[in-house]
C-alpha positions in Angstrom: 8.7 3.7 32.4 6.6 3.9 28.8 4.0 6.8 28.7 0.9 6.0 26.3 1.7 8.7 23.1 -0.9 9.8 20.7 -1.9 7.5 17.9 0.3 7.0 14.9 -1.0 8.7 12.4 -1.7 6.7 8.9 -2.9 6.4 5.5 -4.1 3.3 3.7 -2.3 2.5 0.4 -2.9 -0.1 -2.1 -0.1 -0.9 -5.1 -2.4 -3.0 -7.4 -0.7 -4.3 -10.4 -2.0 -6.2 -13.3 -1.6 -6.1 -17.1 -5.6 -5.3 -17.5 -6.7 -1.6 -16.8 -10.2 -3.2 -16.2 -8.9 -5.4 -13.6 -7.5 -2.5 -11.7 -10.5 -0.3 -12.1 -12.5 -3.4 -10.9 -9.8 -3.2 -7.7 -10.7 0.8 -7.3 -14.4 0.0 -7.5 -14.3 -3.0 -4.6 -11.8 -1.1 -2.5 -13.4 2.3 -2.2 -17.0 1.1 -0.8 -14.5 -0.4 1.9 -12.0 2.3 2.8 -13.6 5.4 2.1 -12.7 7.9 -0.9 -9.4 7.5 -2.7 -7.3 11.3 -1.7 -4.6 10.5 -4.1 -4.2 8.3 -7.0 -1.0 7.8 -8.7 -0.4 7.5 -12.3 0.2 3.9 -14.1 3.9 3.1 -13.5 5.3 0.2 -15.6 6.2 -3.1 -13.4 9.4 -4.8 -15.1 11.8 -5.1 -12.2 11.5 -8.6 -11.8 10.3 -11.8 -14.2 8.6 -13.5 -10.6 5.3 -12.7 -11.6 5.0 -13.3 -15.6 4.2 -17.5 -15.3 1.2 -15.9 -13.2 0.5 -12.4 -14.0 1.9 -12.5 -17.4 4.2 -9.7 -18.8 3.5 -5.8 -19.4 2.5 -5.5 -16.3 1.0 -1.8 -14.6 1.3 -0.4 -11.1 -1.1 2.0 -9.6 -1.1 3.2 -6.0 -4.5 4.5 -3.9 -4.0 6.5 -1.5 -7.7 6.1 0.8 -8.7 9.5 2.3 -9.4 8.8 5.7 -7.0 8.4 8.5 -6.5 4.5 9.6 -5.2 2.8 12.7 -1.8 1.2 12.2 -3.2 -2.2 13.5 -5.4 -2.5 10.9 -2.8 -3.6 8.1 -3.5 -7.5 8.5 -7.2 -7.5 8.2 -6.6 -4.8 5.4 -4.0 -7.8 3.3 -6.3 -10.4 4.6 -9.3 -8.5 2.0 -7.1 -7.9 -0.5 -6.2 -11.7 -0.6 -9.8 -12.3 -0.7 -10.4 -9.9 -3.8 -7.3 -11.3 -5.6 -8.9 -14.3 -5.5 -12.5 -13.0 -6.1 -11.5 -11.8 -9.1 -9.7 -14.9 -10.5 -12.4 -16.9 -9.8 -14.4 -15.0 -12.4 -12.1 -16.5 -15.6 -12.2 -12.9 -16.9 -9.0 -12.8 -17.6 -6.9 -15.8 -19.0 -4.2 -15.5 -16.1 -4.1 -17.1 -13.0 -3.6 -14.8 -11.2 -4.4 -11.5 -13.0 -4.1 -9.0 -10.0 -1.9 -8.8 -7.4 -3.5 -6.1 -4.2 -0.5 -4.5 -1.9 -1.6 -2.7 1.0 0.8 -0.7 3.0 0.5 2.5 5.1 2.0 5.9 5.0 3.4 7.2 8.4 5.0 10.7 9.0 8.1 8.6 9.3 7.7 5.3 7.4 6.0 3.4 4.5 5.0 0.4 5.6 4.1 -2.9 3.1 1.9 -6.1 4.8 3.2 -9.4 3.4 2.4 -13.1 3.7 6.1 -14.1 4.0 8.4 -13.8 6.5 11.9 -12.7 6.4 14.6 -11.2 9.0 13.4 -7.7 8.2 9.7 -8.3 9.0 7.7 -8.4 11.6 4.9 -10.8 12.5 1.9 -8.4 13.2 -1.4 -11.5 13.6 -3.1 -14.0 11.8 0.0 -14.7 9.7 0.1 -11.1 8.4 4.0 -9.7 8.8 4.5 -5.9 7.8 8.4 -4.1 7.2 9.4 -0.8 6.9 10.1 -0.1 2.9 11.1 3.1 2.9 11.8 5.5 5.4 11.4 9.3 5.9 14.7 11.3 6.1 15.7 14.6 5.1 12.6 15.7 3.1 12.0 11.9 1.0 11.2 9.0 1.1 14.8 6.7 1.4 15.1 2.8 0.5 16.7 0.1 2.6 18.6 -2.6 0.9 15.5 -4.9 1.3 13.9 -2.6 -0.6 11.8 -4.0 -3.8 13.1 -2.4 -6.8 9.9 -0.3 -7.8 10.1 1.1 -4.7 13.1 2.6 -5.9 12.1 4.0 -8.0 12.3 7.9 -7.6 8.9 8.3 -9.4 7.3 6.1 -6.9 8.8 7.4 -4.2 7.7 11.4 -5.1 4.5 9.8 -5.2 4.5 8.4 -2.0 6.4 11.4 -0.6 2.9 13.3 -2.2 0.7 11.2 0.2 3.0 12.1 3.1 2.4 15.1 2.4 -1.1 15.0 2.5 -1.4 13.1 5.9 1.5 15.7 7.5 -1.1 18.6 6.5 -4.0 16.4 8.3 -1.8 15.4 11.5 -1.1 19.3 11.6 -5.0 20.5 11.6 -5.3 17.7 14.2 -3.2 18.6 16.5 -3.9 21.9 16.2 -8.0 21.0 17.3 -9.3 21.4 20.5 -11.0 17.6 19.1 -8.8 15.6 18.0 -10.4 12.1 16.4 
């Protein structure tokens, strides 16, 4: 018989990429008032693993991750992509930039034991979560790092990317650890 655990444990992150710094500073500034403080903030990594995005994004294109301070429920990773659609969108709507679509907003979430993307497509290694929202399991924690699958996207291959990530792991482990160690745990 199953025996209710304690929570899963997670941290919000965002990948936001674009070719404009200002469209991913606008990203930071609608995000934060939403999710609380960014804890971690990666530098720009270069995106060129893949042509897919340059008819709508164009080319030159920058990654940077947010890593939002406080702790989230696990179930809250399709209302999370659900916003991030809606700011995508926002934003394009404003013909700042001359691209259709000049940012693209992934969230994801860092477990002790997982890094976990949402997506709007399904495939045979995702998981239909609600409201058309499917997550997978990037990356997995094993033996001190972060370890790809073979459905793994290429920047998330990147060892780079994954020391970041490992970084925010990092930073939630020492939070689980002063919460379990409270008499109140929240």
């Amino acid at each position: 018989m199953g025996v209710p655990r304690e929570p899963t444990y997670s941290l919000l992150v965002v990948a936001c990429f674009s070719r404009h710094s200002d469209a991913l500073n606008w990203a930071t500034n609608q995000l934060t008032p939403k999710y609380g403080k960014i804890a971690l903030q990666s530098p720009d990594f270069p995106f060129h693993h893949t042509k897919y995005y340059n008819s709508t994004m164009g080319t030159d294109l920058i990654k940077r991750f947010l890593v939002f301070e406080p702790i989230v429920s696990a179930d809250c990773l399709p209302n999370v992509k659900h916003f991030t659609i809606n700011l995508e969108h926002d934003l394009a709507a404003t013909s700042r930039f001359p691209e259709v679509r000049p940012l693209n907003l992934d969230p994801g979430l860092i477990q002790l034991g997982k890094f976990l993307l949402a997506s709007t497509k399904d495939q045979v290694h995702r998981v239909h979560l609600q409201n058309d929202i499917f997550a997978e399991v990037t990356l997995r924690f094993q033996d001190g790092a972060f370890e790809i699958w073979p459905w793994t996207y290429a920047d998330y291959r990147e060892e780079s990317v994954r020391d970041f990530l490992g970084e925010a792991r990092q930073l939630l482990y020492e939070r689980v650890t002063k919460l379990r160690q409270s008499p109140e745990k929240t």
